[in-house]
C-alpha positions in Angstrom: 0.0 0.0 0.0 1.3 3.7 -1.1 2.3 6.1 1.8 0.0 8.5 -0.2 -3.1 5.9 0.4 -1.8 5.4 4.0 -1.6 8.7 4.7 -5.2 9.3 3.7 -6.8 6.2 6.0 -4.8 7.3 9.3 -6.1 11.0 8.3 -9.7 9.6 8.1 -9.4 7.9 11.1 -7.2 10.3 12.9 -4.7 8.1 13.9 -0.9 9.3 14.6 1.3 6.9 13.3 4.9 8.7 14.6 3.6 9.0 18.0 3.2 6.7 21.2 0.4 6.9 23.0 0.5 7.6 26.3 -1.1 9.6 29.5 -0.6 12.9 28.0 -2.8 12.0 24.8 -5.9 11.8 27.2 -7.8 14.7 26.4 -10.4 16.1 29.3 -12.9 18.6 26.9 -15.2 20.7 29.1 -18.9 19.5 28.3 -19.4 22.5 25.7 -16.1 22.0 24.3 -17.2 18.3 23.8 -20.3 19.5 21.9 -18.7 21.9 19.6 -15.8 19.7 18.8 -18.6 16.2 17.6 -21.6 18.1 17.1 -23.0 15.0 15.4 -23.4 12.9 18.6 -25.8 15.4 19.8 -27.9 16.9 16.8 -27.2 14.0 14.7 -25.7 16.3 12.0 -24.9 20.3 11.2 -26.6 20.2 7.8 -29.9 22.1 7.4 -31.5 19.1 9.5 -29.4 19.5 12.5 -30.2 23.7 12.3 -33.1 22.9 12.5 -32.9 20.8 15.6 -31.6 23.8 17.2 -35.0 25.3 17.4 -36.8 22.2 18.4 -34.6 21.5 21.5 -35.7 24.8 23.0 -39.5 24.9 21.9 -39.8 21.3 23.3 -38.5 22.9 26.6 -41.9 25.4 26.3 -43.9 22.2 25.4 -42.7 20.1 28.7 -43.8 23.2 30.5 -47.3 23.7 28.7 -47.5 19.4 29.6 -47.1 20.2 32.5 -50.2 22.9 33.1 -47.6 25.9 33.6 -47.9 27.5 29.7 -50.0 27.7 27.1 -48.5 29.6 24.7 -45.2 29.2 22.8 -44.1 32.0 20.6 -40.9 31.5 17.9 -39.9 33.7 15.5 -37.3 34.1 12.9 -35.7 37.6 12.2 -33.9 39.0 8.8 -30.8 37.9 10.0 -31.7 33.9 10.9 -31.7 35.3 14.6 -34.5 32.8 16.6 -36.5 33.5 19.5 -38.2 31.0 21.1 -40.7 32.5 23.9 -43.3 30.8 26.5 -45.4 31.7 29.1 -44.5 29.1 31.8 -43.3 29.8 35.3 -39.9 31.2 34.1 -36.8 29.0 35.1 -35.5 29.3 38.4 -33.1 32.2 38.7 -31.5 31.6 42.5 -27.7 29.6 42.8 -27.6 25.9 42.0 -26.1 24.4 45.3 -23.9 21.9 42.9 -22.3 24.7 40.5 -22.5 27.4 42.8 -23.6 29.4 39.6 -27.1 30.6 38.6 -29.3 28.1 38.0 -29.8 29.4 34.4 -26.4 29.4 33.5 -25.9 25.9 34.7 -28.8 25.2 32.3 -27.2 26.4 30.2 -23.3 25.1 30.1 -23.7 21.9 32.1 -24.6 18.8 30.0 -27.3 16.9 31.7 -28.4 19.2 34.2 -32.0 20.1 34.0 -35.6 19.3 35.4 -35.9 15.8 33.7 -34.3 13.8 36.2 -36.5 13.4 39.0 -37.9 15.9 41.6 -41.4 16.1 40.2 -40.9 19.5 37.4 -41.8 17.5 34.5 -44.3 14.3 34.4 -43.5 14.1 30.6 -40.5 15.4 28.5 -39.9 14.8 24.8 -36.2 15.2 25.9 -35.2 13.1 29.1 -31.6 13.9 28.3 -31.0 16.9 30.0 -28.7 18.0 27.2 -30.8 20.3 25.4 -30.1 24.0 26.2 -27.1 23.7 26.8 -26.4 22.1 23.5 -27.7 25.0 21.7 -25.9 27.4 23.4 -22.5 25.6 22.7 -23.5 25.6 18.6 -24.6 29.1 19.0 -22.7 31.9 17.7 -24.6 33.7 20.6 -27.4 33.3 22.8 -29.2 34.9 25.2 -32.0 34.4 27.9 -34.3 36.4 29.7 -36.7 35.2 32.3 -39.9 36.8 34.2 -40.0 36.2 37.3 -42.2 37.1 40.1 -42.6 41.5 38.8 -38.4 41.1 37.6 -36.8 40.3 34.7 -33.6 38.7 34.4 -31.2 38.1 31.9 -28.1 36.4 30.7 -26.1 35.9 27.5 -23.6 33.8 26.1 -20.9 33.5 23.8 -17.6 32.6 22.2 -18.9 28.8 22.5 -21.2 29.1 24.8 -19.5 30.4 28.1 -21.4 33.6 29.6 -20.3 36.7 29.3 -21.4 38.1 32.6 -23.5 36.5 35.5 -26.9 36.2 35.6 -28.7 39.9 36.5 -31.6 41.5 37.2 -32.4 44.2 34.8 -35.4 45.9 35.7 -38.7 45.5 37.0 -42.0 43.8 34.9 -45.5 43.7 34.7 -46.3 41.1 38.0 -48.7 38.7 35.9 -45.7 38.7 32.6 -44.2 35.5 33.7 -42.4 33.1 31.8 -38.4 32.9 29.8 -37.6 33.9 26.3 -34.6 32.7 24.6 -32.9 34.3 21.8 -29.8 32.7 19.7 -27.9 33.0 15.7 -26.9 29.5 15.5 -22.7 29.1 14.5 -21.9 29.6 10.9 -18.2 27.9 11.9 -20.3 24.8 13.1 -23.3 24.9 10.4 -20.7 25.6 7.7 -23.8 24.4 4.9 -26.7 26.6 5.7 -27.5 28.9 8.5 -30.5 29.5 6.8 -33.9 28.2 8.6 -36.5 27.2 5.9 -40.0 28.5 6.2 -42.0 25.5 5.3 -40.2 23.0 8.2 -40.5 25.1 11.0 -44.2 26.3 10.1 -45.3 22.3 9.3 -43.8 21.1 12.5 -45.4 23.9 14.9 -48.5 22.9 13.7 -47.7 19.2 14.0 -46.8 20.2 17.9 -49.9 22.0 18.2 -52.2 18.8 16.9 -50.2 17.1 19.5 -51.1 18.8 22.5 -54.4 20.1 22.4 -55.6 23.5 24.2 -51.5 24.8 23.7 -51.1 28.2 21.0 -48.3 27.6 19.1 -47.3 31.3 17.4 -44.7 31.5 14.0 -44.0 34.7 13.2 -41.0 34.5 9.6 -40.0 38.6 9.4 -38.0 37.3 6.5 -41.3 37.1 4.3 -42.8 39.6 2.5 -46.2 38.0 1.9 -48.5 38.6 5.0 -50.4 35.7 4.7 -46.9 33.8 5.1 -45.2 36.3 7.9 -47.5 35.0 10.7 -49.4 31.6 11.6 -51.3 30.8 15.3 -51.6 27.3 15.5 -54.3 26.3 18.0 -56.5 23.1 18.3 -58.7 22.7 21.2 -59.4 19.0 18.9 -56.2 17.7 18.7 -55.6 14.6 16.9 -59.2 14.5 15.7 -58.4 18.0 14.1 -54.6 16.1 12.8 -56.8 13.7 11.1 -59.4 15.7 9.3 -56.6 18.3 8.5 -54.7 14.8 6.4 -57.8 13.9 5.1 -58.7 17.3 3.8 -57.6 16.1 -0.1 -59.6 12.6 0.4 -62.7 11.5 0.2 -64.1 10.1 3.3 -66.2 7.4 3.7 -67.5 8.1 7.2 -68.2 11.4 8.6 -67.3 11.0 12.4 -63.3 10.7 13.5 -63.3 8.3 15.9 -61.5 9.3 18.5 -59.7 7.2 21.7 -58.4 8.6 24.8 -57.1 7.2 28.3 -54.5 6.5 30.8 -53.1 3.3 32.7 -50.3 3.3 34.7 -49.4 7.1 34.1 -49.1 6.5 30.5 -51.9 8.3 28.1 -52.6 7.2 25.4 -54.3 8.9 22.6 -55.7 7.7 19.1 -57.5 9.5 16.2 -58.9 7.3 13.6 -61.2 8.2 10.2 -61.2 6.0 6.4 -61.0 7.1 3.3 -61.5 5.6 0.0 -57.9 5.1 -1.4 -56.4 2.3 -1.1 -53.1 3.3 1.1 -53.1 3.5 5.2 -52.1 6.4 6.4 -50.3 5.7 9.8 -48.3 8.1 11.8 -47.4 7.1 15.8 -45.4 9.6 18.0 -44.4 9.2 21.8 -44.0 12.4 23.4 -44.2 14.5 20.6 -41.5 12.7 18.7 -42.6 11.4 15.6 -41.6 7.3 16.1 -41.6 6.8 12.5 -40.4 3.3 13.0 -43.5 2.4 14.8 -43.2 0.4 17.9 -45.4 -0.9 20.5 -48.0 1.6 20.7 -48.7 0.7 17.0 -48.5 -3.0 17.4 -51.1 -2.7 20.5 -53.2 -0.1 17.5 -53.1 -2.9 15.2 -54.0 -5.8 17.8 -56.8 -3.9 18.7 -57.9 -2.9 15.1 -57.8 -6.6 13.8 -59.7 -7.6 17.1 -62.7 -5.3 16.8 -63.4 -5.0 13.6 -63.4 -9.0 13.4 -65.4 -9.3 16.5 -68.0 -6.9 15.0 -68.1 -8.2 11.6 -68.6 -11.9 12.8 -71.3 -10.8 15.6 -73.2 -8.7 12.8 -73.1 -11.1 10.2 -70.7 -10.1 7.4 -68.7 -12.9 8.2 -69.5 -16.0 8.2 -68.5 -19.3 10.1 -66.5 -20.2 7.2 -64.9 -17.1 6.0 -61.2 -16.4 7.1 -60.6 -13.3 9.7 -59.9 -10.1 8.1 -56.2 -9.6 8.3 -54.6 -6.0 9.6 -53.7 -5.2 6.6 -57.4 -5.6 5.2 -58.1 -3.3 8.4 -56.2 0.0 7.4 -57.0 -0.1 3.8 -57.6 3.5 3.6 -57.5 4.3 7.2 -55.8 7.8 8.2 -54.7 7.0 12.1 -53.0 9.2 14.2 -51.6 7.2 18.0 -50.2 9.4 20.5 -48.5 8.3 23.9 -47.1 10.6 26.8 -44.6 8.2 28.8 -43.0 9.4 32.3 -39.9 6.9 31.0 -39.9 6.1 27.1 -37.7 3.2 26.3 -36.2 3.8 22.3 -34.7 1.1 20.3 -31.7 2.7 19.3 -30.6 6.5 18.8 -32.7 7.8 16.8 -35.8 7.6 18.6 -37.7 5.8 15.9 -39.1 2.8 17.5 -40.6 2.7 20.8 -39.7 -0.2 22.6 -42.0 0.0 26.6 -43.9 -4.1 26.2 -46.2 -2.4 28.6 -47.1 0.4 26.1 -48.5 -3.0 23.7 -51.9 -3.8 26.1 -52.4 -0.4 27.3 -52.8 0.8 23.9 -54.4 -2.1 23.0 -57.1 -1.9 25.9 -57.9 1.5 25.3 -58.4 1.9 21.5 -59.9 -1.6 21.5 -62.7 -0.3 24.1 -63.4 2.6 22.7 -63.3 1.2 19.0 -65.9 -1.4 20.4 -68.8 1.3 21.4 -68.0 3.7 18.5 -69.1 0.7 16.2 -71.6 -0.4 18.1 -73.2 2.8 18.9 -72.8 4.2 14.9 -73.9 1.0 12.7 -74.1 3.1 9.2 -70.8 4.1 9.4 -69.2 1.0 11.1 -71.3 -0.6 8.0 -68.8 1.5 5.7 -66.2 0.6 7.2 -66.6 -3.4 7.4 -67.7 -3.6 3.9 -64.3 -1.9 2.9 -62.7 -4.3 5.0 -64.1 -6.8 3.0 -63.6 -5.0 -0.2 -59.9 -5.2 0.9 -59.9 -8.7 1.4 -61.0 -9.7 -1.6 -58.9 -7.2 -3.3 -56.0 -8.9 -1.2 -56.3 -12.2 -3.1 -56.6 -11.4 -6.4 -53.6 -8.8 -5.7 -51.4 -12.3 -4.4 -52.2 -14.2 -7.7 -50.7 -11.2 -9.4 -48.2 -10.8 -7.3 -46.8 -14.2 -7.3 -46.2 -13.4 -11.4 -43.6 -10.6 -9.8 -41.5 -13.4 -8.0 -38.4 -14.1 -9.2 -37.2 -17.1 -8.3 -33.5 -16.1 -7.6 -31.7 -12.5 -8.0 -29.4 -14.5 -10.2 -32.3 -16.0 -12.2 -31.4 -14.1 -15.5 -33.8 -16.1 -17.7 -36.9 -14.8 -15.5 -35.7 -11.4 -16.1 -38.4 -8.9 -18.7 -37.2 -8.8 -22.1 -37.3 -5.5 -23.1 -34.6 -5.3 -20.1 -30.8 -4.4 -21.3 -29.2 -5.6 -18.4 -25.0 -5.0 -17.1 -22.4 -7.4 -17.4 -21.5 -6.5 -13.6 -22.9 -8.4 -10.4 -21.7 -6.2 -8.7 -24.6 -3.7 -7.0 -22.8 -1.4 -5.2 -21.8 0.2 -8.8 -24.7 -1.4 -11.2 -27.3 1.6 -12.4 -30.5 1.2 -14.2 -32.0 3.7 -16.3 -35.7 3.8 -16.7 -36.6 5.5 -20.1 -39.7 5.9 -21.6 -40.2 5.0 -25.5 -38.2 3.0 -27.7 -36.5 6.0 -29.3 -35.0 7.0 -26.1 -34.4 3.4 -24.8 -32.4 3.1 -28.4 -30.3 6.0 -27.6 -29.3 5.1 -24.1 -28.2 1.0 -24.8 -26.4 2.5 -27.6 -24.6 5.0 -25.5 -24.6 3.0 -22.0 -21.7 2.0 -20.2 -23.0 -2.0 -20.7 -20.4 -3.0 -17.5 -22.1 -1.0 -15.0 -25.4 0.5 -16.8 -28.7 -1.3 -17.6 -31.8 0.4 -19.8 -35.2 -0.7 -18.8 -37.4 1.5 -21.8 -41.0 1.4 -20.5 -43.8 1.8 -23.0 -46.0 5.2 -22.3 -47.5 6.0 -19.2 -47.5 3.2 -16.1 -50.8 3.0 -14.5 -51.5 5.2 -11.4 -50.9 3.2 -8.6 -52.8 6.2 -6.1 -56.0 5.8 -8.2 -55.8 1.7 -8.6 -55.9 -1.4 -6.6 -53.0 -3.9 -5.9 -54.2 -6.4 -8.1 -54.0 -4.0 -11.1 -50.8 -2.5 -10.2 -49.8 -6.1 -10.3 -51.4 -6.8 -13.7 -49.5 -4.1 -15.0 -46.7 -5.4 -17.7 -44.7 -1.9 -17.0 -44.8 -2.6 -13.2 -44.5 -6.0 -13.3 -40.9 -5.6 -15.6 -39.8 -3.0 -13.0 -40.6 -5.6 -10.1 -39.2 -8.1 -11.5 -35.8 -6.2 -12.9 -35.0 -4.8 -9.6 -35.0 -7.9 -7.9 -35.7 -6.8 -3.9 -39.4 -7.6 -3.6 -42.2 -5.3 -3.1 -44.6 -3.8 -0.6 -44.1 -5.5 2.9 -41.7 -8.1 1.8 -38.7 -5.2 0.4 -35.6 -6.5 0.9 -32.9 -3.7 -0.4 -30.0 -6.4 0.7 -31.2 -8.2 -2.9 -31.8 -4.7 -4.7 -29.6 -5.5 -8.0 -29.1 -1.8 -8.8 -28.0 0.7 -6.3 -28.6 3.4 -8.2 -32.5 3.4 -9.9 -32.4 6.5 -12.1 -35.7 8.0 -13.9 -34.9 9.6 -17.1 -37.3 11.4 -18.9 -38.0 13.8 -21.6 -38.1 17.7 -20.3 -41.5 18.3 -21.0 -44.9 18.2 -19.6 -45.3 14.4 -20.1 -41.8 13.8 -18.7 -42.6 15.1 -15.6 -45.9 13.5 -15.5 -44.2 10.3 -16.3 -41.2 11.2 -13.2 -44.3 11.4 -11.1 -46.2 8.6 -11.6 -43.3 6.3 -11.1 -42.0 8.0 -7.8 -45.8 7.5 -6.9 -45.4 3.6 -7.3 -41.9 3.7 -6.2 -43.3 5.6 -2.6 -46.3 3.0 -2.2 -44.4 0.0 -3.4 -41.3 0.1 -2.7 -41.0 2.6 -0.3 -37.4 1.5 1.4 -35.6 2.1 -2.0 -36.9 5.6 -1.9 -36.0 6.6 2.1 -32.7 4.7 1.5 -31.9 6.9 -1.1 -31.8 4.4 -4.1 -33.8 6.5 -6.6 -32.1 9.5 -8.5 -33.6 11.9 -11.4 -31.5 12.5 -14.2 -31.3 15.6 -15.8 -30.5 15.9 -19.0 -30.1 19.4 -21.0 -32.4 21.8 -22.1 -30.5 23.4 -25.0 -27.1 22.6 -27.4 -25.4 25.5 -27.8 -22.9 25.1 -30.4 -20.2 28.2 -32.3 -18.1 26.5 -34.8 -16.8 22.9 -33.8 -17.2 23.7 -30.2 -20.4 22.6 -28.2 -21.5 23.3 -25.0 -24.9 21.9 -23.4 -27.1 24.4 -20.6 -29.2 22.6 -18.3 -31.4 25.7 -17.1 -31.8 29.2 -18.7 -29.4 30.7 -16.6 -26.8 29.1 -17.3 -27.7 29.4 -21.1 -27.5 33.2 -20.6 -23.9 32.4 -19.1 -22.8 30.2 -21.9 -23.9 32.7 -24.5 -22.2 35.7 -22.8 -18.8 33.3 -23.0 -19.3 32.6 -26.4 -19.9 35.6 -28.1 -22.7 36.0 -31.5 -22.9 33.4 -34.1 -24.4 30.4 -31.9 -26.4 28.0 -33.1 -29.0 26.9 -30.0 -31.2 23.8 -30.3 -34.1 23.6 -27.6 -34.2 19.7 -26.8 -37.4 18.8 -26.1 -37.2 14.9 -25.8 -34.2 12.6 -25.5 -34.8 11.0 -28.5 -33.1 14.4 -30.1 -29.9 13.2 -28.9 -27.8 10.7 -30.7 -26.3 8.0 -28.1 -22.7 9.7 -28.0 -24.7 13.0 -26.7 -26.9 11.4 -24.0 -23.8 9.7 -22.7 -22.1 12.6 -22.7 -24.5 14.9 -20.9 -26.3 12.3 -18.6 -25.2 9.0 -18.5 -21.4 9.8 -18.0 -20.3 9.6 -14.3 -18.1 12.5 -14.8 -20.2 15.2 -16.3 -23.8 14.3 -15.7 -26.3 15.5 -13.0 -28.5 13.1 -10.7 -31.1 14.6 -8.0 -31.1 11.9 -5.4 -35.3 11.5 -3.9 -35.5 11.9 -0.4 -38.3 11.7 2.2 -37.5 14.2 5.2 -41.2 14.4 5.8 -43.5 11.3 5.1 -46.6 12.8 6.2 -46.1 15.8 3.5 -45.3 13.0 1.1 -48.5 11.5 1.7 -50.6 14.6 1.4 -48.6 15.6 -1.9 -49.2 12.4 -3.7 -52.8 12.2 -2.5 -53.1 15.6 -3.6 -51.6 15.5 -7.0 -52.9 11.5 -8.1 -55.4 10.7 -6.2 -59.4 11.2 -7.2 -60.3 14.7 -5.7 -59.9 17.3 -8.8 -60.4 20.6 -6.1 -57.4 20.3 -4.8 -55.1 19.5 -7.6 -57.1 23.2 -9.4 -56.4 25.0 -6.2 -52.9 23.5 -5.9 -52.2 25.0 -9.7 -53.5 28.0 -9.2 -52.0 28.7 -6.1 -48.3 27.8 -7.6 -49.4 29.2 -11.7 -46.7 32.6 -10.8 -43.8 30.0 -10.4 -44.0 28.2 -13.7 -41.3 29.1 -16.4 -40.8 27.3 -19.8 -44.6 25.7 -20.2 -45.1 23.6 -23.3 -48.6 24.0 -25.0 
């Protein structure tokens, strides 16, 4: 091995190869020094994501204290300069000496790791936190940050800097109004840690103060963006005195539903509540989001395995007792259940128990039959006492279940027998020599023209071509067993070799990157979309493990002479014809058929030039709502949605 190559690895791993290690290369970091030097094992990351987490960490602290009966209102806003305050009207935090610092108790808040009212002593029944490490986190990845507290007719205040150490001690600065009570924290988050964007977006902060609001019924959430112009978009209240009956209707607002009352749950065993919100529609996808003290467990957990024991329970129960099953039928399964169900479940734990870091999966057993107890009750006597609308919902039960089968027959034609099983593979399918997945792509094209283009121009080691014929059937408007019937699906299915639906395995995924390329027109993009649509409700772990990329190919050849240069948005077409000079010939490609195979190589097939937009899901519930909203039945929404967004579209083809 080179030194150069060596040299690189003991970089990457930070390992010192000329010197011995001994007692002197123990390094004791103060706690905020700790933070600022591996941000990541606190905020996960110090991309946009991890900004964002910023905020959250301090207005969770306002929602322990609205949990807790002391607030109801939490105010954030944004400033022109990405300067955040986070206000709430709770009881202020306790401004005398902390006995163990000997400092305030703020500013031992606010530098000590793990010191806070979430250990014990009765503050807080219910944090979303329970590491203690919050505040004091943001003020180490804060530029600045300052905090101000009302406290019994004074106000007091404190601020922080050069990495989170304070700058003076904590002060009384002048009388208030005796009933103002409450702390108010202000802070520009650290451009040398967030070195990608320092910039909070809009849409992410408004969406998940109004999730937070949903949550926690009877608290005012306030956003107030002085960045934007538009006054409809500078200020939202956020208030539900419904809570998750209000979440639900507000996700089912682009669906139609098939029963007008949200059923709704609520109760508490062993100092757990539990919480559950539960209306169908008539699509065809379930629509289930659980959270655990506000965190969204997108993993699921126990409180959703107690949901679904209690949904399969009842609704079998009441179907068999009421005679739409008989002795002889097979029991619904869950999945026949939540055909169209939009479900929200909601737990406040004194001690939540996560599998893992992330806080995706709660893992309390006891959280299973408490859940299951409560929803399973109340479930019971909604049905019993509303037989027209549990009548809706049994008979689409039953619709499901009969859907189910047919949808196995067709899906059993998906099957391959073996990932190696070339002969099984579609024919239209111009597969790689390499085995290899890690560096195998496959390119799905529409039309033989295009298809033509990119086997001729392909890199046949490492690239396949799927070509698909016209539009593939949309999967948001269509049962499983004609998604199934479906030759285009069917040769995607079968090509990518990893399943579908429940039984995704991306271990056998035979491509690692899935790329869509389409035309840059109208019908390209409606193509793009109505495969990410079946990619999201099929095969959704190739999406949220960031398998799927768009390609984009150019919009115009601009060519002087021999020389040719390619511009992939009108800007940079103005660029390239201010470096160029007059005499340019400029062709607007308007399908990829245009190009000849040495040209779609070159500008987006070839590793070295081309330009892929990897798909992510940061929000699945917005995902949801999108795709309902732009494939699914309902026509008003799609109209409003276009007229809405008409000002923002450049380069329409009529």
């Amino acid at each position: 091995m080179s030194e150069e190559v060596n040299e690189v690895i003991n970089e990457a791993l930070d390992i010192h190869v000329d010197h011995e290690y001994s007692d002197s290369d123990i390094q004791v970091l103060d706690g905020l020094e700790a933070v600022r030097k591996r941000p990541g094992m606190y905020i996960a990351s110090t991309s946009a994501k991890g900004l964002h987490h910023l905020v959250w960490e301090i207005v969770d602290n306002g929602i322990d204290e609205a949990m807790a009966g002391y607030a109801d209102t939490i105010t954030v806003t944004v400033d022109q300069d990405n300067v955040v305050t986070v206000e709430d009207n709770g009881r202020g935090m306790p401004v005398g000496v902390n006995e163990k610092t000997g400092k305030s108790t703020i500013e031992t808040i606010f530098t000590v790791l793990h010191a806070g009212g979430k250990f014990g002593g009765g503050a807080y029944k219910v944090s979303g936190g329970l590491h203690g490490v919050g505040a004091s986190v943001v003020n180490a990845l804060s530029e600045w940050l300052e905090v101000t507290v009302f406290h019994e007719g004074t106000a007091y205040y404190v601020r922080f800097e050069n990495g989170g150490h304070a700058t003076a001690a904590l002060k009384a600065i002048g009388p208030c109004d005796r009933s103002k009570h409450g702390s108010l924290i202000r802070f520009k988050a650290d451009p040398q840690i967030f070195t990608e964007t320092t910039v909070y977006d809009h849409d992410t902060l408004r969406d998940r103060l109004r999730q937070l609001a949903f949550l926690n019924k009877g608290i005012r959430l306030v956003f107030v963006d002085e960045r934007e112009e538009e006054e409809s978009r500078r200020k939202h209240t956020f208030y539900y005195e419904g809570g998750l009956k209000e979440y639900v209707a507000f996700l089912n607002k682009n669906r139609t539903v098939i029963h007008p009352e949200i059923i709704y749950c609520e109760g508490h065993e062993q100092g757990i509540e539990a919480e559950a919100a539960v209306q169908y529609n008539d699509g065809y996808q379930p629509n289930v989001y659980t959270f655990c003290n506000n965190i969204n467990t997108v993993e699921g957990g126990t409180h959703l395995e107690g949901f679904n024991l209690a949904l399969n329970r009842i609704i079998n129960k009441y179907a068999r007792d009421n005679g739409f099953l008989k002795e002889k039928d097979d029991n619904l399964t869950t999945d026949d259940c939540k055909e169209g169900i939009t479900a929200i479940i909601s737990v406040k734990h004194p001690d939540p128990q996560y599998e893992g870091q992330t806080k995706t999966k709660l893992g309390n057993s006891e959280v299973r039959k408490i859940v299951s107890d409560i929803f399973g009750a109340q479930l019971e006597r909604f049905l019993m006492e509303n037989p027209e609308q549990a009548k809706s919902i049994i008979e689409k039960a039953a619709l499901a279940s009969q859907a189910r089968m047919a949808a196995k027959k067709a899906r059993e034609l998906t099957r391959r027998k073996s990932a190696l099983d070339i002969a099984s593979l579609p024919g239209k399918l111009a597969d790689c020599s390499s085995k290899d997945a890690s560096i195998s792509e496959i390119y799905i094209v529409e039309g033989d023209s295009a298809g033509g283009s990119a086997k001729q121009g392909r890199d046949s080691h490492f690239q396949a071509i799927l070509p698909l014929r016209g539009k593939i059937l949309n999967v948001e408007k269509a049962r499983q067993a004609r998604a199934f019937e479906n030759a285009e699906i069917r040769s995607m299915i079968t090509a990518f070799g990893c399943g579908v639906m429940d039984e995704v395995d991306t271990s056998k995924l035979r491509y690692h990157k899935i790329v869509i390329m389409t035309d840059a027109d109208v019908d390209g993009a409606h193509i793009r979309t109505l495969l990410l649509t079946f990619f999201y409700r099929y095969l959704r772990p190739i999406v949220e493990q960031g398998y799927v990329y768009i390609a984009q190919p150019p919009l115009y050849k601009v060519q002087k002479g021999q020389a040719v240069r390619y511009a992939y948005t009108d800007h940079q077409l103005e660029v390239i014809k201010g470096e160029m000079g007059s005499g340019l010939g400029i062709q607007r490609y308007k399908g990829l058929g245009e190009m000849n195979p040495e040209q779609l190589w070159e500008t987006t097939m070839d590793p070295k030039n081309r330009t892929l937009i990897r798909v992510t899901i940061n929000d699945a519930e917005a995902a949801d709502q999108n795709f309902s909203m732009l494939m699914g039945e309902e026509v008003e929404p799609r109209k409003n949605f276009i007229i809405e967004n008409a000002n923002f579209v450049e380069n329409l083809d009529i």
